[in-house]
N, C-alpha and C positions, 0 to 999 in steps of 0.2 A: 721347186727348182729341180733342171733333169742334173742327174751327176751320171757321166760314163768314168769306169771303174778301167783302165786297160790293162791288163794283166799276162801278157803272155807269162809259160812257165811251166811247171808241174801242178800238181793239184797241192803241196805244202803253198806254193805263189798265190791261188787262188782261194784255197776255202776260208781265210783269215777274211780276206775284200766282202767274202759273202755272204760273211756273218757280220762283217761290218754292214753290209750293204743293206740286210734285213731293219739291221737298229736303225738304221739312219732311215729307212720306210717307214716304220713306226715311228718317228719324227718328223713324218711330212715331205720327207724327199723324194724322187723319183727316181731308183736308181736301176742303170743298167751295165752289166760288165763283160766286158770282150775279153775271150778267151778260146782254147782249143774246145773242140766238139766233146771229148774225152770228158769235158765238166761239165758240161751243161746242166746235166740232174743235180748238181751239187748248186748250182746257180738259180734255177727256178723253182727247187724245194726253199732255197731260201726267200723268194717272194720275187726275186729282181727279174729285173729284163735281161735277155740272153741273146749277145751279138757274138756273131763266128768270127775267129783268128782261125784260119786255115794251118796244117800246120798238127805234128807231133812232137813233144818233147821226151817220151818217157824214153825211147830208147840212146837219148842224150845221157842219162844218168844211170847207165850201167857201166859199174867198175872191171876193171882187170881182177882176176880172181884173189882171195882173199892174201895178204902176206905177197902180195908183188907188186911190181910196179908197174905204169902203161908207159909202153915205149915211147920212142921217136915218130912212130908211122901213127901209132895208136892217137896220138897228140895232134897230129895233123888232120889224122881221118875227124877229129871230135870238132875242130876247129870250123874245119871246109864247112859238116852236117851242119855245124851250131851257124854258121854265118846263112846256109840256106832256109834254116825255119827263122834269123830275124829277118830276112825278108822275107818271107810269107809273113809275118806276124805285122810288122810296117802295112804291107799291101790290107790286110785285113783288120787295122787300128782304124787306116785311114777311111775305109769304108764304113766301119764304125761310126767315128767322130763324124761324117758327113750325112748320117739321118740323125743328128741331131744332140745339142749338150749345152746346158748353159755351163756347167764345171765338167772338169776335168782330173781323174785323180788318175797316176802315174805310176807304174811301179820302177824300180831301181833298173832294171834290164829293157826301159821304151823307152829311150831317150829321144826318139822322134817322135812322141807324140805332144813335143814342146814345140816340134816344125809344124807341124799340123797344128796346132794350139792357133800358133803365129798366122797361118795363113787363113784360118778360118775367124780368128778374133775369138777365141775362146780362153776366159782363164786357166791357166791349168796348177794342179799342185804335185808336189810328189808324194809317194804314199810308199813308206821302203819299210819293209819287215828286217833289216839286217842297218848297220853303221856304214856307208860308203865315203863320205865325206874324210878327207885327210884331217889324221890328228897327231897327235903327240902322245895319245891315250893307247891310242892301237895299231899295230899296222896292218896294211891294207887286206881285209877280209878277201877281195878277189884271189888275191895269190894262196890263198886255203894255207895258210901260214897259223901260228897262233904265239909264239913265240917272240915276244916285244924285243925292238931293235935300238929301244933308247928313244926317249922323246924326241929327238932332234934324227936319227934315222926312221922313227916311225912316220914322223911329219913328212918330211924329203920324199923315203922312199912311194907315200900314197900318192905324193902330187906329183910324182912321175907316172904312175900306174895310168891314174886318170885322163894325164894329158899323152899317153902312146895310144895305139891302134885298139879297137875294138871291134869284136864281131859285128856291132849295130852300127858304126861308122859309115860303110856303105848303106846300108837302107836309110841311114838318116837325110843324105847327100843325097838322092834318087829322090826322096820325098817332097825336098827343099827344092828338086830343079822342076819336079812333076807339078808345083803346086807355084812356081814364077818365082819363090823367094832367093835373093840375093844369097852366092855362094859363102858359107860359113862350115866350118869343120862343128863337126860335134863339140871336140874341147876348149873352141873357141864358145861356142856357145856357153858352154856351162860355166863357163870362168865370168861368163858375163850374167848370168845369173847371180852366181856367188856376191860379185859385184853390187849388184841389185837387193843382193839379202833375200833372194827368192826362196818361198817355203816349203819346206822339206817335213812332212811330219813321220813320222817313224811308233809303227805297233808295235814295241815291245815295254816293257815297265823299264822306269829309271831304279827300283830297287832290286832290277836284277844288270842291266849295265848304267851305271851313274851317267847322266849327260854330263860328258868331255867339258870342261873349263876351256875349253881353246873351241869349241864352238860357234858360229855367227848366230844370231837372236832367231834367225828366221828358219834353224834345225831345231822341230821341236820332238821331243818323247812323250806320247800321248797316254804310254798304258799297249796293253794287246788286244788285241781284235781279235777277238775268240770266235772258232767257227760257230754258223747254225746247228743247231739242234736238229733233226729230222722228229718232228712228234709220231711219225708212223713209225718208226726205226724199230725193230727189237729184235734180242739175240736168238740165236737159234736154241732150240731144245738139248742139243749134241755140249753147246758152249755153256749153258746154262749149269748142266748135269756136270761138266768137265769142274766148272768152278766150286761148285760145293762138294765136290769127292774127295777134299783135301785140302791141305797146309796152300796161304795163297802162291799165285805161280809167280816165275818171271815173266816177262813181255819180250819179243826179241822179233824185231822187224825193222826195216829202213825204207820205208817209206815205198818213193816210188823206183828206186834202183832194185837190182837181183844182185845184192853185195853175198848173200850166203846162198847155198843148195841147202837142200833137207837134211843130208848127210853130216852136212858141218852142225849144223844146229843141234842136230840128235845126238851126237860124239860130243859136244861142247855141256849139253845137259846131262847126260850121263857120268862125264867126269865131274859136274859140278853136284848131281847128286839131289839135282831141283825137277820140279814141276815145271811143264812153260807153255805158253801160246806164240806157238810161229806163224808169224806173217810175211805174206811175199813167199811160201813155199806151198803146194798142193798134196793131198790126199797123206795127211798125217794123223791118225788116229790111235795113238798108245797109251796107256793106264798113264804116262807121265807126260803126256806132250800129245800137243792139240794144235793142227793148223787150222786157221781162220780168212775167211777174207776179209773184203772192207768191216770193222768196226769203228765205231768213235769212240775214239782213245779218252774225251770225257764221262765215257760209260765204263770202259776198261780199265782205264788205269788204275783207277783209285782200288781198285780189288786188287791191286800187284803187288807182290814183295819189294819189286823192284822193276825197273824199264831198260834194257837194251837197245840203243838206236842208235843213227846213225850223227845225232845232233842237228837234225836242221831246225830250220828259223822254228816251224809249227810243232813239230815232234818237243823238242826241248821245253815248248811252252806247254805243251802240254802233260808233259812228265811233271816240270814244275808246280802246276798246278791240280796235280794231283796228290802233290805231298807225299811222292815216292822216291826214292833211292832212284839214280840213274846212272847208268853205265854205257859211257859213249863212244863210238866206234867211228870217228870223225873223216870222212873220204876225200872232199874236195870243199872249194872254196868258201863258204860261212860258217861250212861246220866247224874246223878248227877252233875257230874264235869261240861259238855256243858252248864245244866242248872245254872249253877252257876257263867258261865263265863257271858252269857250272862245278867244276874244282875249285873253282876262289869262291863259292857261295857254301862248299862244303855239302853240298846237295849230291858227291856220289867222288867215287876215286878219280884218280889218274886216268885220263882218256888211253885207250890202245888204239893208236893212229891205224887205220885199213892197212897200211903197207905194211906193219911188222904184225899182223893179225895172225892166232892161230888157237886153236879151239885151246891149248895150256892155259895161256894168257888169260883167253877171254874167262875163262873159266875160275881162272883166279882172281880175277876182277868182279866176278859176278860172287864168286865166297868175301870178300872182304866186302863189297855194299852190301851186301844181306846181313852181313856177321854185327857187321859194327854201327850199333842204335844210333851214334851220332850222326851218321848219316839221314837216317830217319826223320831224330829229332830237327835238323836244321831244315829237310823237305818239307816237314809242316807244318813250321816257322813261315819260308817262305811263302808256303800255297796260302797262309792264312792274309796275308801283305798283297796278296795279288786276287785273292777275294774281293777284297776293300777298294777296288781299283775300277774306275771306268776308262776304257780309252775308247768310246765315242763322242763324249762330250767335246774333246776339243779338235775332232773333227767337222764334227758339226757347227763347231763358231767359227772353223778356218774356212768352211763353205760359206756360209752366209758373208764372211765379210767378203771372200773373193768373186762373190755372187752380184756384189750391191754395183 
């Protein structure tokens, strides 16, 4: 069976799909996944097929400097850019899906590739690393909120979110007129899914967000899709030597944003009076702090006193399962939510939201998860519950039935 994987995003959207995508090859599947050029090595180290999404997102996910907020202009400029790379992304799904798919796996930000699904007669499913679905449980992760509005305004306020305007609403509409299909809004579409009980499976574990009791049958929690392994991967001599010089360090990086400079991070270690590997900053070499580029954070982490991030979908799983302390510095929209799980699981303090950030803070944030072992104790509690976990297996029965 071929499965296309469509994935625009950052590399946290992708590398979960293609370590999914690996396991589901060693099961017999075919799988290929569309995404920006930016990932590719991250796609075909994993075994899959690599189709191009034309199109950059990293410079989407750079914040207003640390402790402020993005204006009115700032907001608009992120708006116009993000609406430009989902049409390139549309333009380049669809080129995708048309050499070739018996499935079709969806992430939460392609909602046209249920128009192209439609015109080409191809099943499609959706494949969301975060909750988007309205509930009563949460409110809506888009608005980078995390702060519950009551069951009866959490519900309300998702299923307005959903059904107003979205950046992919044009490229979905352009898809549906390019390809003959009868005019349909996005939110009309999806309302008609829901309708239908159409399936939604979601990579993250149900023992770290419970599936919602106000859920439809056909939102499933499958477990996490844990990235590839690189088997050639290995650390540098410099990181190597850094690690066993000493008490272990913290971790402190946010992905694929520039939420910190060097400066912040070295002022923030110094007051806290720790070891650290910086990431996301260059040429950091001091008896107490070590910048790094790409590492896997399943290699890194578990040497960590502690983890520093920004909470997204992939980072927080992977702290998680590492059975480290976490300390999260939540920017924009899913993070909130992660960050907030991760305090109600006990796995790390009070998050410090980006906008009231400032190296005091962080800095005391980072003495209290080091200081206090219950922390600890409950990270590897949890990592040991998400060891014991598959979330391919019911991927892979959600393919074959949508297959048959």
């Amino acid at each position: 069976m071929r499965v296309l994987m469509i994935t625009p995003g950052t590399r946290g959207d992708v590398a979960p799909m293609a370590g999914l995508g690996s396991r589901l090859q060693a099961l017999g599947f075919d799988v290929a996944i569309a995404a920006n050029a930016a990932h590719a090595p991250l796609i075909t180290t994993a075994g899959c097929e690599y189709r191009e999404l034309p199109g950059d997102m990293s410079h989407l996910v750079n914040p207003a400097p640390p402790g402020q907020k993005a204006t009115s202009s700032d907001l608009r400029r992120y708006m116009s850019e993000l609406g430009d790379y989902m049409e390139l992304a549309a333009t380049g799904s669809l080129a995708a899906a048309e050499r070739g798919a018996d499935v079709i796996l969806a992430n939460s930000i392609a909602p046209y590739a249920y128009d192209m699904a439609e015109a080409l007669d191809i099943p499609v499913i959706g494949a969301h690393l975060q909750p988007t679905e309205p509930s009563s449980a949460y409110p809506p992760v888009l608005l980078g909120i995390a702060r519950s509005l009551g069951p009866i305004g959490n519900k309300l306020l998702g299923s307005l979110i959903v059904a107003g305007k979205a950046p992919y609403d044009a490229p979905s509409a352009r898809i549906r007129l390019a390809l003959g299909l009868d005019k349909k809004s996005r939110p009309a579409a999806e309302r008609q899914r829901r309708k239908a009980n159409h399936p939604v499976l979601h990579g993250f574990s149900s023992s770290v967000f419970p599936r919602p009791s106000d859920w439809r049958s056909g939102l499933v929690t499958t477990g996490y899709w844990w990235p590839k392994v690189d088997p050639d991967w290995r650390p540098s001599p410099e990181l190597r030597e850094f690690l066993a010089d000493g008490p272990p360090p913290v971790f402190i990086g946010f992905g694929s944003s520039e939420a910190m400079d060097a400066d912040f991070m070295l002022e923030t270690i110094r007051r806290t009076g720790i070891r650290a590997v910086l990431q996301g900053v260059e040429e950091v070499s001091e008896p107490d702090a070590l910048s790094i580029g790409a590492v896997p954070h399943e290699w890194l982490f578990p040497q960590m006193a502690a983890v520093v991030h920004h909470a997204g979908a992939g980072t927080t799983a992977a702290g998680l399962r590492a059975g480290v302390p976490t300390v999260s510095v939540p920017i924009f929209t899913d993070q909130p939510f992660w960050a907030g799980r991760i305090t109600a699981l006990g796995a790390g303090p009070e998050p410090v939201p980006y906008k009231e950030l400032s190296t005091e803070r962080l800095s005391d944030t980072i003495k209290r998860a080091t200081a206090n072992p219950e922390y600890a104790t409950k990270s590897r509690m949890l990592a040991a519950v998400l060891a014991a976990e598959d979330g391919t297996a019911p991927v892979a029965a959600a393919l074959r039935v949508a297959g048959q």
